[in-house]
PDB file with one MODEL, atoms N, CA, C and O in Angstrom:
MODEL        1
ATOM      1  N   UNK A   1     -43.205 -21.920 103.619  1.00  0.00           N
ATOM      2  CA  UNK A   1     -43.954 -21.530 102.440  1.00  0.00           C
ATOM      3  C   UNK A   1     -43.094 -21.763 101.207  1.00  0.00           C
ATOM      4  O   UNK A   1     -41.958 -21.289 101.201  1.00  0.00           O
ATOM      5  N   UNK A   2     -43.516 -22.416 100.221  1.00  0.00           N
ATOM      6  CA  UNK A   2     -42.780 -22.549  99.139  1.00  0.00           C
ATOM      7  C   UNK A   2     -43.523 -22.028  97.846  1.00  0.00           C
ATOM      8  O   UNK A   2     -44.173 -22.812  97.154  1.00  0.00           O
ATOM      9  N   UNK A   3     -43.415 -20.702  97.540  1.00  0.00           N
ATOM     10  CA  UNK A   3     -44.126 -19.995  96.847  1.00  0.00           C
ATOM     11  C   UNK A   3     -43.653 -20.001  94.885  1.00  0.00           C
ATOM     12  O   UNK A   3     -42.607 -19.911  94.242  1.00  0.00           O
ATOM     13  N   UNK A   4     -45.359 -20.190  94.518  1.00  0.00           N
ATOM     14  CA  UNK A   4     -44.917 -20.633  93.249  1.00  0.00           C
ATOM     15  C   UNK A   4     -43.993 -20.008  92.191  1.00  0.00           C
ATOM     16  O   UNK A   4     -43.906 -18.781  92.249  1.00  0.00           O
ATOM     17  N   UNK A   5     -43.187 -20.726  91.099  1.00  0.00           N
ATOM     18  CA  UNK A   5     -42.531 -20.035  90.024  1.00  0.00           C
ATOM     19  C   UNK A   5     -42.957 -18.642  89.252  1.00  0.00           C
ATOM     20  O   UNK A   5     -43.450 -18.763  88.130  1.00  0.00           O
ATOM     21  N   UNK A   6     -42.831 -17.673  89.660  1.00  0.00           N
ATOM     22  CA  UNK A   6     -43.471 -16.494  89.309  1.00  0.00           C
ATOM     23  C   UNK A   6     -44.255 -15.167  89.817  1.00  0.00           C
ATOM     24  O   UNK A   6     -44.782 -14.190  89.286  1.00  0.00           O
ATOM     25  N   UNK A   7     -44.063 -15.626  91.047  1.00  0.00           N
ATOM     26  CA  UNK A   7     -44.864 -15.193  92.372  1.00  0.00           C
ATOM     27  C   UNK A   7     -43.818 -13.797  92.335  1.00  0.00           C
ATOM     28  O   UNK A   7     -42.708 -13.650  91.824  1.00  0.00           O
ATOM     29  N   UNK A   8     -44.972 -12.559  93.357  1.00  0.00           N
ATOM     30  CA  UNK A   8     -44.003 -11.902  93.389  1.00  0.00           C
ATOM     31  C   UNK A   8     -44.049 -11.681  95.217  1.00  0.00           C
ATOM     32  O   UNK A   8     -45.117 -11.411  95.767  1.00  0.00           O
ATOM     33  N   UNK A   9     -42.634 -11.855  96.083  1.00  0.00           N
ATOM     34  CA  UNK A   9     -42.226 -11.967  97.117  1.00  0.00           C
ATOM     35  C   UNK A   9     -41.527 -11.172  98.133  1.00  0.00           C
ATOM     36  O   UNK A   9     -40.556 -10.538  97.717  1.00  0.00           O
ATOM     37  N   UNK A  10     -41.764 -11.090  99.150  1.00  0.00           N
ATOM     38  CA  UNK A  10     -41.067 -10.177  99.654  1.00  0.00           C
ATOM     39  C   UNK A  10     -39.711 -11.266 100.810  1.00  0.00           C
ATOM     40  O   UNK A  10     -40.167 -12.328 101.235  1.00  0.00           O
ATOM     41  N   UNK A  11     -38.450 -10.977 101.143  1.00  0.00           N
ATOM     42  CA  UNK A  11     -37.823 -11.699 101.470  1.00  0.00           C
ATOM     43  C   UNK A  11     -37.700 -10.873 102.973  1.00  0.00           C
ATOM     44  O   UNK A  11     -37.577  -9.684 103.268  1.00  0.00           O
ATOM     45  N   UNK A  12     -37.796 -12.097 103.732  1.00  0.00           N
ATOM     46  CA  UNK A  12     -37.835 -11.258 105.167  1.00  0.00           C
ATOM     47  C   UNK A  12     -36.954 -11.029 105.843  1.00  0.00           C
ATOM     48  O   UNK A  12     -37.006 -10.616 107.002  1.00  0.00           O
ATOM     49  N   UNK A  13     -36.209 -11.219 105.335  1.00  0.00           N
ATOM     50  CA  UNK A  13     -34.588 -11.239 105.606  1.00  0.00           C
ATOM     51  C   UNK A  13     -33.841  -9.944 105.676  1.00  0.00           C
ATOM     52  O   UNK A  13     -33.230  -9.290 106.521  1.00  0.00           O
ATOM     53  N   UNK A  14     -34.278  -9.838 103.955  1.00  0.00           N
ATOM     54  CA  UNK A  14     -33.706  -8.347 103.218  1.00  0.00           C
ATOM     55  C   UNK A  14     -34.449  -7.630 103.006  1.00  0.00           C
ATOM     56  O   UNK A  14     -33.912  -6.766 102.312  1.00  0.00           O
ATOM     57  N   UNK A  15     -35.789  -7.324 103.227  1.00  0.00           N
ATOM     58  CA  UNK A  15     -36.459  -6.907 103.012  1.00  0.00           C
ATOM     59  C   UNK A  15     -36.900  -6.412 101.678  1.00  0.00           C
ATOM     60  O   UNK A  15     -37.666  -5.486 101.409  1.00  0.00           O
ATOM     61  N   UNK A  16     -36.188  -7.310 100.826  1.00  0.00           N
ATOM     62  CA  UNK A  16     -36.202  -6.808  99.065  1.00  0.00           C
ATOM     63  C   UNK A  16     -37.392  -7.718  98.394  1.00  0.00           C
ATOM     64  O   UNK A  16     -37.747  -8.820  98.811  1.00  0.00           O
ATOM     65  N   UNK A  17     -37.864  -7.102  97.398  1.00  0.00           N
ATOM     66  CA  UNK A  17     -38.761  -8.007  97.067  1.00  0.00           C
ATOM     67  C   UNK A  17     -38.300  -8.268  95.728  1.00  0.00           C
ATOM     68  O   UNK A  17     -37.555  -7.625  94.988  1.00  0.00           O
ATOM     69  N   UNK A  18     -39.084  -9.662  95.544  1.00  0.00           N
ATOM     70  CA  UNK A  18     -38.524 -10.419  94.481  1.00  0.00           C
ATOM     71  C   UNK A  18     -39.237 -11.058  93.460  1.00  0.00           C
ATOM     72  O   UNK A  18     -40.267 -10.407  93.288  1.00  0.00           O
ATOM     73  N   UNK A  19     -39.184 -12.223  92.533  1.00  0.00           N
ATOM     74  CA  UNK A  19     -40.057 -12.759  91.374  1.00  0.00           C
ATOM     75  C   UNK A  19     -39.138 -14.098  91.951  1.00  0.00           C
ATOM     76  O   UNK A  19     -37.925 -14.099  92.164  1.00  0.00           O
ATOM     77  N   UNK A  20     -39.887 -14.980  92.093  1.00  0.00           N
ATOM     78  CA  UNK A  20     -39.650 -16.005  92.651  1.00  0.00           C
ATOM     79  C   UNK A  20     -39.324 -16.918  90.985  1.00  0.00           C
ATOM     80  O   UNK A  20     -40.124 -17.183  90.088  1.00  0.00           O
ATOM     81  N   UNK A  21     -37.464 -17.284  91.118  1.00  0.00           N
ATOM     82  CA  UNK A  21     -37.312 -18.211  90.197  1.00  0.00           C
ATOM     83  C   UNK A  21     -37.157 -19.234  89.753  1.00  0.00           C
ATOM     84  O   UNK A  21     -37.317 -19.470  88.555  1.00  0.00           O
ATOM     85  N   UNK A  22     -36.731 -20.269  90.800  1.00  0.00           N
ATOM     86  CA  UNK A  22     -36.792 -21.430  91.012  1.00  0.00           C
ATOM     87  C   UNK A  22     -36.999 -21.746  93.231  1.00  0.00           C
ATOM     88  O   UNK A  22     -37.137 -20.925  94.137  1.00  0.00           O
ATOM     89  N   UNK A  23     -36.924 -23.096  93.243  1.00  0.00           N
ATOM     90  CA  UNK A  23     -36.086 -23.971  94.136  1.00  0.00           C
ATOM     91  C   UNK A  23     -35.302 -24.507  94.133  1.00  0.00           C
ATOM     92  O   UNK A  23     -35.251 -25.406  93.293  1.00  0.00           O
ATOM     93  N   UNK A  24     -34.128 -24.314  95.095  1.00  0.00           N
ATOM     94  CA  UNK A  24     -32.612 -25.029  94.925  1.00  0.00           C
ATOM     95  C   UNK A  24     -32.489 -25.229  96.533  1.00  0.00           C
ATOM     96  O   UNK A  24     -32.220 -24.406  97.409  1.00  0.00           O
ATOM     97  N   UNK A  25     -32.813 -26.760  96.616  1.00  0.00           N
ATOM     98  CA  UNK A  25     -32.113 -27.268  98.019  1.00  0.00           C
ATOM     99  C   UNK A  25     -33.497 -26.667  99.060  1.00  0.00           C
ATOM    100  O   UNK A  25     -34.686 -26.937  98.889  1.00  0.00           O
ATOM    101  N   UNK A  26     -33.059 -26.026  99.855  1.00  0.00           N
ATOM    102  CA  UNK A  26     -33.606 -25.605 101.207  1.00  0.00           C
ATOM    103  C   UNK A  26     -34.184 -24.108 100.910  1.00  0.00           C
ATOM    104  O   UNK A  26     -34.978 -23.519 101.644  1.00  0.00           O
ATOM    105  N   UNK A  27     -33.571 -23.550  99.551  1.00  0.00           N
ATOM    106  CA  UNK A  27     -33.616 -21.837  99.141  1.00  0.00           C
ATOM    107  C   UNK A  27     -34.605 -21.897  98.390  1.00  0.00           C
ATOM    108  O   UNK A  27     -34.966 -22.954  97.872  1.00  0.00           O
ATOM    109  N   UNK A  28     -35.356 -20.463  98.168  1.00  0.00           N
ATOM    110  CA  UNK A  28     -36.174 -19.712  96.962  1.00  0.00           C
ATOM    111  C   UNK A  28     -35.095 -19.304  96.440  1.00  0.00           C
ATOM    112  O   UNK A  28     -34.011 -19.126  96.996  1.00  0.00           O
ATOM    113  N   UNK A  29     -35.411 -19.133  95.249  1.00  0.00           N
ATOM    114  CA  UNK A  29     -34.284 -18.316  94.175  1.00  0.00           C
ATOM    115  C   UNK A  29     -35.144 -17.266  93.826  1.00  0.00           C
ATOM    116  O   UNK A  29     -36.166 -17.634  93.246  1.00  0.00           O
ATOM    117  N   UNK A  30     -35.003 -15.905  94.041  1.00  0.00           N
ATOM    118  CA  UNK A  30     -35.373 -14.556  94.098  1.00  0.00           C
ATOM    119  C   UNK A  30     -34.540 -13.790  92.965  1.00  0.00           C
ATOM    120  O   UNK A  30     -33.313 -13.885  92.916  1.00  0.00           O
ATOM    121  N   UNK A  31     -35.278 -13.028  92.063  1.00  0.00           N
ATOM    122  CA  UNK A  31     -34.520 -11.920  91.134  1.00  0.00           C
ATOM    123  C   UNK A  31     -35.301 -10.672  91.363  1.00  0.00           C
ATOM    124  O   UNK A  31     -36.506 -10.669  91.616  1.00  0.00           O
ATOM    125  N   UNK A  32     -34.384  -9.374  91.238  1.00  0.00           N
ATOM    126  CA  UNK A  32     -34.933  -8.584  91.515  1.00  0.00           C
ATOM    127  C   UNK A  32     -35.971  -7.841  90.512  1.00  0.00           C
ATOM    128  O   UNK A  32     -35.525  -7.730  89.370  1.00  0.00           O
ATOM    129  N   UNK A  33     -36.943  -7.444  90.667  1.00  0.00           N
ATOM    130  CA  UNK A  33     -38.240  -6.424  89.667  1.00  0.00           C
ATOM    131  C   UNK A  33     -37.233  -5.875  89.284  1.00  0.00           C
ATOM    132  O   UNK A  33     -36.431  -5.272  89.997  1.00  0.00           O
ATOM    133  N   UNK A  34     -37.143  -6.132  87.369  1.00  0.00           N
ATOM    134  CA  UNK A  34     -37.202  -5.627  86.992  1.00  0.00           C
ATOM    135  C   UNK A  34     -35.151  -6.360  86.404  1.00  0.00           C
ATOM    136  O   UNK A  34     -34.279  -5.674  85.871  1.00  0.00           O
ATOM    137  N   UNK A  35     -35.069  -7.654  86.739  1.00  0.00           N
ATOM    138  CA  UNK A  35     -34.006  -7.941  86.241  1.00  0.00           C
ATOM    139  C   UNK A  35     -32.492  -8.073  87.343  1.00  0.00           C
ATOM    140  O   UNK A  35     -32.667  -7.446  88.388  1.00  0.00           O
ATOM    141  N   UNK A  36     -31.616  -8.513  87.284  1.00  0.00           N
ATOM    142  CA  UNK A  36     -30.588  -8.527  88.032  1.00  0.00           C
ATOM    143  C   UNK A  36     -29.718  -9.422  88.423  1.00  0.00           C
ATOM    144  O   UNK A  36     -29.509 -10.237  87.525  1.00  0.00           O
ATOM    145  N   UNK A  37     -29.089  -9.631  89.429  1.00  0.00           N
ATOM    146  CA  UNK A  37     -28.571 -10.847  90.140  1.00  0.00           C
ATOM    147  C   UNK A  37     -29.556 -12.103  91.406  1.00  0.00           C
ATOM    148  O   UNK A  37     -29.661 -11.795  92.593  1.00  0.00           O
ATOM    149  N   UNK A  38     -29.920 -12.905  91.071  1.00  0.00           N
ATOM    150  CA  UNK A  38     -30.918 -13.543  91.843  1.00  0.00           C
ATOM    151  C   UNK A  38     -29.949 -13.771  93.634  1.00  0.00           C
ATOM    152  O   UNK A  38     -28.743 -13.846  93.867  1.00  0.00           O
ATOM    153  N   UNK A  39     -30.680 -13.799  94.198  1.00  0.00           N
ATOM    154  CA  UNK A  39     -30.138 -14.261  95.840  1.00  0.00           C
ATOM    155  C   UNK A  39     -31.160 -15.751  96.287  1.00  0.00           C
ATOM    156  O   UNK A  39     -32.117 -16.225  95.674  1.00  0.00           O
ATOM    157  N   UNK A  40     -30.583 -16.162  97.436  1.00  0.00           N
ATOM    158  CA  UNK A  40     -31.446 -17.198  97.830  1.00  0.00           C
ATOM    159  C   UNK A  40     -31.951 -16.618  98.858  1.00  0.00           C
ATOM    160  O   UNK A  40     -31.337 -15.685  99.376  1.00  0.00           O
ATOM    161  N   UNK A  41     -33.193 -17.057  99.371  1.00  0.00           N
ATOM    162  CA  UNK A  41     -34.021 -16.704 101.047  1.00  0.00           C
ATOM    163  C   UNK A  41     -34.441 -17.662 101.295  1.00  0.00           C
ATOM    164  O   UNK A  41     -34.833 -18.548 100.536  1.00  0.00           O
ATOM    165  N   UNK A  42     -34.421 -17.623 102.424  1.00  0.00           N
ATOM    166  CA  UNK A  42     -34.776 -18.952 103.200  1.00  0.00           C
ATOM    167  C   UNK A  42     -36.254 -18.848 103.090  1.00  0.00           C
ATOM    168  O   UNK A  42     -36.745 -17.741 103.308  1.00  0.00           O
ATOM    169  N   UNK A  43     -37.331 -20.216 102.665  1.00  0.00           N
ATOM    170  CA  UNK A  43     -39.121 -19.881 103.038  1.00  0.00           C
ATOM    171  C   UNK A  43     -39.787 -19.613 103.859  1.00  0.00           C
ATOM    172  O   UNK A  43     -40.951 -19.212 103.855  1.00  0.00           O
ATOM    173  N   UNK A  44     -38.836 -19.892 104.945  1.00  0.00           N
ATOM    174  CA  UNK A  44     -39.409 -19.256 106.454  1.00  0.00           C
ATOM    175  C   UNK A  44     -39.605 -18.013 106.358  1.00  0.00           C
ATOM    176  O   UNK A  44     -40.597 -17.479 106.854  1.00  0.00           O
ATOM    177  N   UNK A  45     -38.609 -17.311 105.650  1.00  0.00           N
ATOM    178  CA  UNK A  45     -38.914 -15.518 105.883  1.00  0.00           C
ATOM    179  C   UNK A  45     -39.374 -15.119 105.061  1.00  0.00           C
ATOM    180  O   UNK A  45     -39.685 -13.929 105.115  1.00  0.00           O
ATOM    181  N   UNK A  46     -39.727 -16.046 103.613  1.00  0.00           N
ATOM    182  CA  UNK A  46     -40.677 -15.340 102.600  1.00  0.00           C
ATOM    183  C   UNK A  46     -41.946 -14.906 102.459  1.00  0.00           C
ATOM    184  O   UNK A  46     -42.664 -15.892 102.627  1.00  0.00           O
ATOM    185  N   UNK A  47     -42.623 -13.923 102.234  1.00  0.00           N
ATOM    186  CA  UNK A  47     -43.965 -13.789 102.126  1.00  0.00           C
ATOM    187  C   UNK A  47     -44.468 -13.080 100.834  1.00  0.00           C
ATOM    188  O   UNK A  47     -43.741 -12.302 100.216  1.00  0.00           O
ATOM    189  N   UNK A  48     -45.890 -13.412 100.402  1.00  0.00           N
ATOM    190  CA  UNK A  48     -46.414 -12.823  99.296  1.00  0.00           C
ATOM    191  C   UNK A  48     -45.869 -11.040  99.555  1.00  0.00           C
ATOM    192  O   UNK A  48     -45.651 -10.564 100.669  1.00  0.00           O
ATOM    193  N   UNK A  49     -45.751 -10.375  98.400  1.00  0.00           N
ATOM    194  CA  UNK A  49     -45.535  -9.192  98.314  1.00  0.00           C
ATOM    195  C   UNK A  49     -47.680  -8.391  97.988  1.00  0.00           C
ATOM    196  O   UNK A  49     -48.431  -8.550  97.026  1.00  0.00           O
ATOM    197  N   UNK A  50     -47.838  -7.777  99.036  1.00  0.00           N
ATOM    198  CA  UNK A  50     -48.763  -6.935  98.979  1.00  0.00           C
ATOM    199  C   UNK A  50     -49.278  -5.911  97.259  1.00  0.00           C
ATOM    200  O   UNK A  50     -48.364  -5.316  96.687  1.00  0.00           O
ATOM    201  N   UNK A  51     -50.318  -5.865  96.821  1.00  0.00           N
ATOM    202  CA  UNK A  51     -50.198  -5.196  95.648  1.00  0.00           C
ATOM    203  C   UNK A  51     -49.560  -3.466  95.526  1.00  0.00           C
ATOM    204  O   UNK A  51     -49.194  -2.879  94.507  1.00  0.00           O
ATOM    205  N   UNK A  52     -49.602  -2.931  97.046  1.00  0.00           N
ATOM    206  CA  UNK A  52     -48.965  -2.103  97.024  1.00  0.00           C
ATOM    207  C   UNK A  52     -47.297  -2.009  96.760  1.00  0.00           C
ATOM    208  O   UNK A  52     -46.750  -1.257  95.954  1.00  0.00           O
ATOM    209  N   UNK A  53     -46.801  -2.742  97.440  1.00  0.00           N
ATOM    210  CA  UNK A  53     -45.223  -3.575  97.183  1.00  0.00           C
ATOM    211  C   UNK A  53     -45.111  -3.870  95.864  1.00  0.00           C
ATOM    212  O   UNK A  53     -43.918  -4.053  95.622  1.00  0.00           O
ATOM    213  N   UNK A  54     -45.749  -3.999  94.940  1.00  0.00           N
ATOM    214  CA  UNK A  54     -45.530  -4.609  93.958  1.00  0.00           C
ATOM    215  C   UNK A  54     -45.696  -3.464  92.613  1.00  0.00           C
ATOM    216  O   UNK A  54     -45.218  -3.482  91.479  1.00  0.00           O
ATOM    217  N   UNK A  55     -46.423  -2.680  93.179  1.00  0.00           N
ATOM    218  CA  UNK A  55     -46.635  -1.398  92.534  1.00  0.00           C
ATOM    219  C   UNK A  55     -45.296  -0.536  92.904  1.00  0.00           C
ATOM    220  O   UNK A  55     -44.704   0.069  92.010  1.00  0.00           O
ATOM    221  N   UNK A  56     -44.953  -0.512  93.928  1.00  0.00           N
ATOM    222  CA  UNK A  56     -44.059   0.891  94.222  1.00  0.00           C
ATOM    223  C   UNK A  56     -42.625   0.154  93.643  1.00  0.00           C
ATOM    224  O   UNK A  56     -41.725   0.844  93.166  1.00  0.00           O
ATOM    225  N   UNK A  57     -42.531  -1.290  93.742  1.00  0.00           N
ATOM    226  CA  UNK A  57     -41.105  -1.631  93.168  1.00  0.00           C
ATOM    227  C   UNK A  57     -41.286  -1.484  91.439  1.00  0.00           C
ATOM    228  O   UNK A  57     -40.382  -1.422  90.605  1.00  0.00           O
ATOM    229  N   UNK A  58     -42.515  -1.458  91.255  1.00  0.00           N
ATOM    230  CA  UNK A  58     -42.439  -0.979  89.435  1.00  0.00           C
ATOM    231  C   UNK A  58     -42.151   0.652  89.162  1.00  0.00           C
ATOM    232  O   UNK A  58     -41.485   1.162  88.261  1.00  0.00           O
ATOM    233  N   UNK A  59     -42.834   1.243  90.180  1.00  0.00           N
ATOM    234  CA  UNK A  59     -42.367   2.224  90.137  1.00  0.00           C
ATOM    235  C   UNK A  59     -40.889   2.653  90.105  1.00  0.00           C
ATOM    236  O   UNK A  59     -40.421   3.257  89.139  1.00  0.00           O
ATOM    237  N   UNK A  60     -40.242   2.356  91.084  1.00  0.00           N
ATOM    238  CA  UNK A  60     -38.884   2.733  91.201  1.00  0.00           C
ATOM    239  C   UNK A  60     -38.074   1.950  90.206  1.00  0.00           C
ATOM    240  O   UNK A  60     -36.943   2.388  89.997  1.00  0.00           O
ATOM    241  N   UNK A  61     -38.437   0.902  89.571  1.00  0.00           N
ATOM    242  CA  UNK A  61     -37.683   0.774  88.303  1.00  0.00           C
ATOM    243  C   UNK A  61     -38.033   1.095  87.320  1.00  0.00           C
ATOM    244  O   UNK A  61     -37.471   0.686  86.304  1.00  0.00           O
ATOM    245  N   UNK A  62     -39.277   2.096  87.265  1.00  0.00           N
ATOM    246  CA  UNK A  62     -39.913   2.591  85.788  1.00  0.00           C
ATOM    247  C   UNK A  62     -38.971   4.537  86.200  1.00  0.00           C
ATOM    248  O   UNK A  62     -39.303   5.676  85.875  1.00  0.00           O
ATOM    249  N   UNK A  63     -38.356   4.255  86.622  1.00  0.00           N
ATOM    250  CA  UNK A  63     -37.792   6.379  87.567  1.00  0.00           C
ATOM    251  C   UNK A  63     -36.281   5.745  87.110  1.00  0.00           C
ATOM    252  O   UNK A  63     -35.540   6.448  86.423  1.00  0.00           O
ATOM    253  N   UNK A  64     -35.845   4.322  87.542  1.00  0.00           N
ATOM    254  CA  UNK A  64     -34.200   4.732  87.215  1.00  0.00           C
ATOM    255  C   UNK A  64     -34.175   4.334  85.511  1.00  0.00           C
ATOM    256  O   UNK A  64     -33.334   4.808  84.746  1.00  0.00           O
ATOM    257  N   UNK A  65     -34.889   3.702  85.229  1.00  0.00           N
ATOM    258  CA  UNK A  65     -35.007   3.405  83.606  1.00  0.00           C
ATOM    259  C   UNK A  65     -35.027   4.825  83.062  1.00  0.00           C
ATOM    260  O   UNK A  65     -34.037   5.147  82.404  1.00  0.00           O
ATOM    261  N   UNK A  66     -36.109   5.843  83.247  1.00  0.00           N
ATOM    262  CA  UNK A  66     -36.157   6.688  82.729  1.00  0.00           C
ATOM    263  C   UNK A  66     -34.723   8.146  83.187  1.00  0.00           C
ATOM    264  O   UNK A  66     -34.486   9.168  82.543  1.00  0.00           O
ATOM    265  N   UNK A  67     -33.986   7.609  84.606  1.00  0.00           N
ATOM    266  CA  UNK A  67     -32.920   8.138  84.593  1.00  0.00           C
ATOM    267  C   UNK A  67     -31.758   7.597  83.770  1.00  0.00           C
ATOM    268  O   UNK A  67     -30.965   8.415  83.305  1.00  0.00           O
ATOM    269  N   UNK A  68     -31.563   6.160  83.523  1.00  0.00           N
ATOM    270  CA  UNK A  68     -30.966   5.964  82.569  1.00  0.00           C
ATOM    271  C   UNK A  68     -29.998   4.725  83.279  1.00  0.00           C
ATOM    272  O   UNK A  68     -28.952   4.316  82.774  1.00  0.00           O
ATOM    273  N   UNK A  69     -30.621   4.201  84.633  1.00  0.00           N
ATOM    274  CA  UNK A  69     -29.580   3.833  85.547  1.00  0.00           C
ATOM    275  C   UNK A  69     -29.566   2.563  85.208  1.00  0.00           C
ATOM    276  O   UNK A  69     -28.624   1.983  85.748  1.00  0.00           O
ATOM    277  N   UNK A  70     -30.286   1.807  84.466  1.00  0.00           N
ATOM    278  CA  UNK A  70     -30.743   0.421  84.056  1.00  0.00           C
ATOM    279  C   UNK A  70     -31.128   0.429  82.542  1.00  0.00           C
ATOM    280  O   UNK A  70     -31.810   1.325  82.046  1.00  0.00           O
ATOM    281  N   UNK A  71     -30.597  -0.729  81.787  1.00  0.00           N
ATOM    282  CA  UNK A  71     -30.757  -0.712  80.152  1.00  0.00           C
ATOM    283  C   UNK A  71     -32.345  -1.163  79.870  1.00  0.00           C
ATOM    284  O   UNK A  71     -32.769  -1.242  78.717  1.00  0.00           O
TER     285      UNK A  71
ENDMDL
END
């Protein structure tokens, strides 16, 4: 699966989900909701992120924002 620029993903690997930022080579380039350090995943283990998944990772970065844990 080679899922489009913007997509939001779940990596099956790490089970982290991601915003799909480029392709490089054989990898997705993955950043995390809500900003960070990108990782690569292989497309074999990628899959669309569910709208629930996609909700609860806004959530948990709308809780450490408001703790203060992220600028």
């Amino acid at each position: 699966m080679k899922p489009p620029v913007g997509s939001y993903v779940v990596d099956g690997g790490s089970g982290r989900l991601g915003i799909v930022m480029g392709h490089e080579g054989p990898y997705v380039q993955l950043r995390p909701y809500g900003g960070g350090k990108e990782w690569d995943a292989e497309p074999g283990v990628v899959r669309r992120a569910t709208p629930a998944e996609r909700l609860s990772a806004a959530t948990a970065y709308a809780n450490a924002r408001s703790r203060g844990e992220v600028p």
